[in-house]
N, C-alpha and C positions, 0 to 999 in steps of 0.2 A: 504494500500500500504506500502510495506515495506521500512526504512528507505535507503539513496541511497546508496551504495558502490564509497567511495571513492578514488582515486588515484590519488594523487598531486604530485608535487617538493616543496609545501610552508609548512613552519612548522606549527604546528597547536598547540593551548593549549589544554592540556589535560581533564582539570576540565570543559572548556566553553563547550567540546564536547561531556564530560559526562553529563553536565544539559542539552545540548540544547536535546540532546538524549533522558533520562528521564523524561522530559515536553512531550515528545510525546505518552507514553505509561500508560495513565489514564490505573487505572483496573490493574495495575501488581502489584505483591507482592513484589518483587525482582529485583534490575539493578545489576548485575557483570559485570565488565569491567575488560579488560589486558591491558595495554600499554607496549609498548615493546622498549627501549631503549636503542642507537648505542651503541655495547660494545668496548673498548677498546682491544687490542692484550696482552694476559697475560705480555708482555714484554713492555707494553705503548710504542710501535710504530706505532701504525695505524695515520696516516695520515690522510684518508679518506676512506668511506667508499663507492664506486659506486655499486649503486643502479638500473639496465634496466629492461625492460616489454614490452611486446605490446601493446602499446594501443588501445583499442580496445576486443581483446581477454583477456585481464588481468581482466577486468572489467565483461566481459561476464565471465569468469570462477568464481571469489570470487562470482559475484550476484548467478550463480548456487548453491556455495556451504552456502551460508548465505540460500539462499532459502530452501535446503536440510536441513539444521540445525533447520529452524522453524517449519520444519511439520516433522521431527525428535523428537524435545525435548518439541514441545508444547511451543513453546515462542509466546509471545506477537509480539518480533521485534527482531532483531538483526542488528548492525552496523560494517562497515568491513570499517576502515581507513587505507590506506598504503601509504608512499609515496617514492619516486625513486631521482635520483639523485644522487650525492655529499652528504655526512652527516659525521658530525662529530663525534666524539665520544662524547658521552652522549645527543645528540640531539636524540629527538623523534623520534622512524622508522614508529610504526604503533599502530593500537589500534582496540580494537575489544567491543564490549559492548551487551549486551544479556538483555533483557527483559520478565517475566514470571511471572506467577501466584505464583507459588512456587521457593524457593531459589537452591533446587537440579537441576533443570530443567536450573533454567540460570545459573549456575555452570556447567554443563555437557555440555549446549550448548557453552559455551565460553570456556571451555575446546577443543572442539572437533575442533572448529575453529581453534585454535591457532595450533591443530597439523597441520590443515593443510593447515596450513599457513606456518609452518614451514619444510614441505615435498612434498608439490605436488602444491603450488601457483607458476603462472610463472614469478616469479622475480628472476635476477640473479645478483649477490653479487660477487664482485672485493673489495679487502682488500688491501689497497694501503699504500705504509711505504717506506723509501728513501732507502731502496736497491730493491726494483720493485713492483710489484701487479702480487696479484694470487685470483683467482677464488675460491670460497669458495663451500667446497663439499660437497654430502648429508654424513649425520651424521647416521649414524646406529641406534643409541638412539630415533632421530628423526622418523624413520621408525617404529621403537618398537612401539612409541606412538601411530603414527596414526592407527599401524595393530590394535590395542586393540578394534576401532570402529567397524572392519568388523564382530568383535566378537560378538558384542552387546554389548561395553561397557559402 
């Protein structure tokens, strides 16, 4: 059974999520992990960072695509941590972690995740600073990455 896909508002430590992770997948050669942390506004104004999803469907989507990732790259396991809310800058947003026989394998699969986490997961990101909040938009770059999958990347 593959590990849960998580969706919180509570911060989580990084390292305890990475072992407790890796204590699970006896038999792999390999754990790669991304954590991915609140970035500041080039201008050090962000204030906060709002974070929304459905709950529910948010959960059903990433378990689909963690599911597609393991019988994609031959992994062992993969983990999909996100959380929503309010966050600060430099707090934790998310973390992803792949497990596999070989290093290429959880390298490509925590690769492939992260695009699309960063392009097609349904979380929606408000960038809040004391002259207002705006809605943060798909990124072009972002789209690059993930099209590279359809390819066979």
């Amino acid at each position: 059974m593959p590990a849960p896909v998580r969706v919180q508002q509570a911060p989580f430590d990084m390292g305890a999520e990475l072992n407790a992770f890796a204590a699970t997948v006896p038999g792999a050669g390999a754990v790669v992990s991304f954590s991915g942390i609140t970035r500041d506004l080039a201008d050090g104004t962000l204030e906060v960072m709002e974070i929304e999803h459905y709950p529910g469907m948010t959960e059903a989507a990433l378990s689909a695509i963690r599911d597609e990732a393991i019988a994609r790259f031959g992994l062992t396991d993969a983990m999909i941590l996100h959380r929503y809310g309010p966050l600060k800058a430099a707090d934790p947003i998310m973390m992803v972690a792949t497990a596999a026989r070989h290093r290429a394998d959880a390298f490509a699969g925590a690769e492939f995740l992260m695009d699309y986490l960063k392009s097609r997961a349904p979380f929606w990101k408000k960038e809040v600073t004391a002259k207002g909040a705006a809605w943060v938009a798909a990124r072009d770059e972002d789209e690059d990455a993930l099209a590279r999958w359809s390819r066979g990347g």
